[in-house]
C-alpha positions in Angstrom: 86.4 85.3 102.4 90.5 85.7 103.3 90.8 87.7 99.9 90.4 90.6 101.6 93.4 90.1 104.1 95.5 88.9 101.4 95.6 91.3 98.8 96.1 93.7 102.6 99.1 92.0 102.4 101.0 93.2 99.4 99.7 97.2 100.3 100.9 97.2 103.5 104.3 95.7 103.0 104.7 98.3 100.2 104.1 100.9 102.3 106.3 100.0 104.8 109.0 99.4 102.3 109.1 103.0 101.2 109.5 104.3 105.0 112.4 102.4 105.9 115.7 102.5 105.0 117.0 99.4 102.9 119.7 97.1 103.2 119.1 95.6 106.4 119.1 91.8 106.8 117.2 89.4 108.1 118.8 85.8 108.7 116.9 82.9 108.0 116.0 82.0 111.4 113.7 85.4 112.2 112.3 84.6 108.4 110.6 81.1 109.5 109.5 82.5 112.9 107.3 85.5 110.5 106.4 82.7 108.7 105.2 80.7 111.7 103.2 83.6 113.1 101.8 84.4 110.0 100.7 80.9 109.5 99.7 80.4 113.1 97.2 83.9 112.7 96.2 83.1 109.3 95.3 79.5 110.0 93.3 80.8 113.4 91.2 83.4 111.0 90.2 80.8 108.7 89.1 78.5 111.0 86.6 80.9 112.7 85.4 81.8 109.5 84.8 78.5 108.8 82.2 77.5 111.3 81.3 81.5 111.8 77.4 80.3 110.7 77.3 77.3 113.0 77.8 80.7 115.9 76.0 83.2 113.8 72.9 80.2 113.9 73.7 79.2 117.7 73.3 83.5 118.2 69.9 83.2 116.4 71.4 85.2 113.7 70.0 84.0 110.1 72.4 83.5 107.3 71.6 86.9 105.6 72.7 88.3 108.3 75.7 86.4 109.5 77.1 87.2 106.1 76.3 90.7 106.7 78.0 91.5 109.6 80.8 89.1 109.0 81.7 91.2 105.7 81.4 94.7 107.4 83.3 93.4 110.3 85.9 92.4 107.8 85.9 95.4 105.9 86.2 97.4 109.5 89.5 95.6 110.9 91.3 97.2 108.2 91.3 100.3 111.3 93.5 98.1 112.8 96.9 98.3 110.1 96.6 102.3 111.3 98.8 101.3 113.9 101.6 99.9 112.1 101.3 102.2 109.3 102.7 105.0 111.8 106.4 105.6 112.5 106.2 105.6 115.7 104.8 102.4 116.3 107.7 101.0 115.2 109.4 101.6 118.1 106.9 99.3 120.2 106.3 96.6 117.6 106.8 93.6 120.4 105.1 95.0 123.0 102.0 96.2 119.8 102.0 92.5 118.7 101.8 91.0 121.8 99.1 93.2 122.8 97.1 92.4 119.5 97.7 88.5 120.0 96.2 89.3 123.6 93.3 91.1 121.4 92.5 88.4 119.6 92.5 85.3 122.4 90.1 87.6 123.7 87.9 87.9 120.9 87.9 84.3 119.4 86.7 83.6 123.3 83.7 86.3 122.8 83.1 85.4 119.3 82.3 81.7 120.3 80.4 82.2 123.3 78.5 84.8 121.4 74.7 85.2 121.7 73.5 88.5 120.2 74.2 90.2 116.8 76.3 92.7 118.5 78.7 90.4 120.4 79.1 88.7 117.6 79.5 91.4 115.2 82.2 93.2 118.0 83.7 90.1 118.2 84.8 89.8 114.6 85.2 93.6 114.3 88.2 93.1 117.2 89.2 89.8 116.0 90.3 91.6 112.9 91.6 94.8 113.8 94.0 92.7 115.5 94.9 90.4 112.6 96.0 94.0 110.7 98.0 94.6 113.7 100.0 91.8 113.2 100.3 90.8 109.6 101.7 94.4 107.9 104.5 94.2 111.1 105.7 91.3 110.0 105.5 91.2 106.4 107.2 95.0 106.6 110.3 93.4 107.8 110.2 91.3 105.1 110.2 94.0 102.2 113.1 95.5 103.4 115.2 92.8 102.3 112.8 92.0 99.5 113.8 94.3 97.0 112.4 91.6 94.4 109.4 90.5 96.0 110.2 86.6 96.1 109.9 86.4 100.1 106.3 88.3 100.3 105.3 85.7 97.5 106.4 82.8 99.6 104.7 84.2 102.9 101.5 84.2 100.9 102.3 80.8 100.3 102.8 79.7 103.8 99.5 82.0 104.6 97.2 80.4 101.8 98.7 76.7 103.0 97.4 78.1 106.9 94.7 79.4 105.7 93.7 75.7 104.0 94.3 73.8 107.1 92.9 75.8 109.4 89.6 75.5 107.3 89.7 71.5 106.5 90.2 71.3 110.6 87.6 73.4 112.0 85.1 71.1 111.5 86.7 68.0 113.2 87.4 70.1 116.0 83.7 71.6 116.1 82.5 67.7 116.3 85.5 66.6 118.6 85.4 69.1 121.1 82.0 71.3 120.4 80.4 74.8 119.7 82.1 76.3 122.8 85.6 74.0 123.8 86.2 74.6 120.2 87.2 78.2 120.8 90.2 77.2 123.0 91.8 75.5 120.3 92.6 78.6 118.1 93.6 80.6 121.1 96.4 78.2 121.9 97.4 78.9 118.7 97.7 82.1 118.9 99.8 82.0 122.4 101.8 79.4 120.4 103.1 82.1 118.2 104.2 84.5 121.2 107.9 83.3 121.0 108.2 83.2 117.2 107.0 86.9 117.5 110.0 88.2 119.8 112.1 85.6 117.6 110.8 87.5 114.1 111.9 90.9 115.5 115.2 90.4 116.1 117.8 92.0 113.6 120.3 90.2 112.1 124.0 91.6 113.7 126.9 93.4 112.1 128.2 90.9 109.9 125.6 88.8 109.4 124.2 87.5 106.0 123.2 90.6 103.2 120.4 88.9 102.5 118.2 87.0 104.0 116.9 85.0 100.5 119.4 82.3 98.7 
């Protein structure tokens, strides 16, 4: 189901590669706080998805059709990386990521409580227009001091280890705290990731470290 998002990965980091300039650095520091937000959002995704027919079933949606909606919705988001793909987004990327963070709080909160096809279908649709917000941001930072790839291989490392976790919890979570409490769980995530964002933007100084990788 994530396969889509991850292969994203790779294309949008490339793209953002070849419009900036290279030989910027990042120190270690703003490295583990992309990491942590990529984890954090990745995690988040995969645990909706998880339990997406227990909601699709509670909507009186059958299984045919939650799959339905859930891949087109998938397929959709991509809308969203047409934000960070432009230049002059760039210039906004805090206040962008924030906003998408915001985006999806919002629509985990909908998705959950959703009782129709459409709000659930919207739901998702928002939920991952954000997530491609987000994601080729931060993994655009890394390519420019990635001229050999080895960071964007270890972020979809970090992602796929989220991604695993966030799956094997969401069903102790759905028993522990139900079909509707659930849904705050993942949204504290997400506001858990605010601070590593702002951290993960900021550019190393004049002198520091040429590269960010040993």
């Amino acid at each position: 189901m994530l396969a889509p998002a991850i292969r994203g990965i790779g294309a949008f980091a490339s793209a953002q590669s070849s419009a900036r300039a290279r030989g910027h650095a990042l120190p270690w520091r703003p490295v583990v706080a992309i990491w942590v937000v990529t984890a954090l959002v990745y995690g988040v995704q995969a645990s909706q998805w998880a339990i997406a027919g227990f909601v699709g079933t509670r909507a009186g949606l059958s299984p045919t059709t939650v799959g339905v909606l859930l891949s087109v919705s998938s397929l959709l988001g991509f809308v969203g990386a047409a934000i960070p793909s432009h230049p002059a987004s760039h210039k906004h990327r805090l206040a962008l990521i924030w906003a998408a963070q915001f985006a999806m709080i919002a629509s985990i909160e909908w998705f959950f409580g959703a009782r129709s096809g459409s709000a659930y279908f919207l739901s998702q649709f928002v939920l991952n227009s954000a997530f491609f917000v987000i994601v080729p941001f931060l993994t655009g930072m890394l390519s420019d001091v990635d001229p050999d790839g080895s960071l964007v291989a270890r972020t979809l490392v970090v992602t796929f280890f989220a991604a695993g976790i966030g799956t094997a919890l969401s069903g102790a979570l759905l028993d522990r705290f139900g079909g509707t409490r659930v849904a705050h769980v993942p949204c504290v995530a997400v506001l858990a990731a605010t601070p590593f964002v702002q951290l993960a933007l900021r550019r190393a100084a004049p002198g520091a470290v040429a590269r960010a990788s040993p």
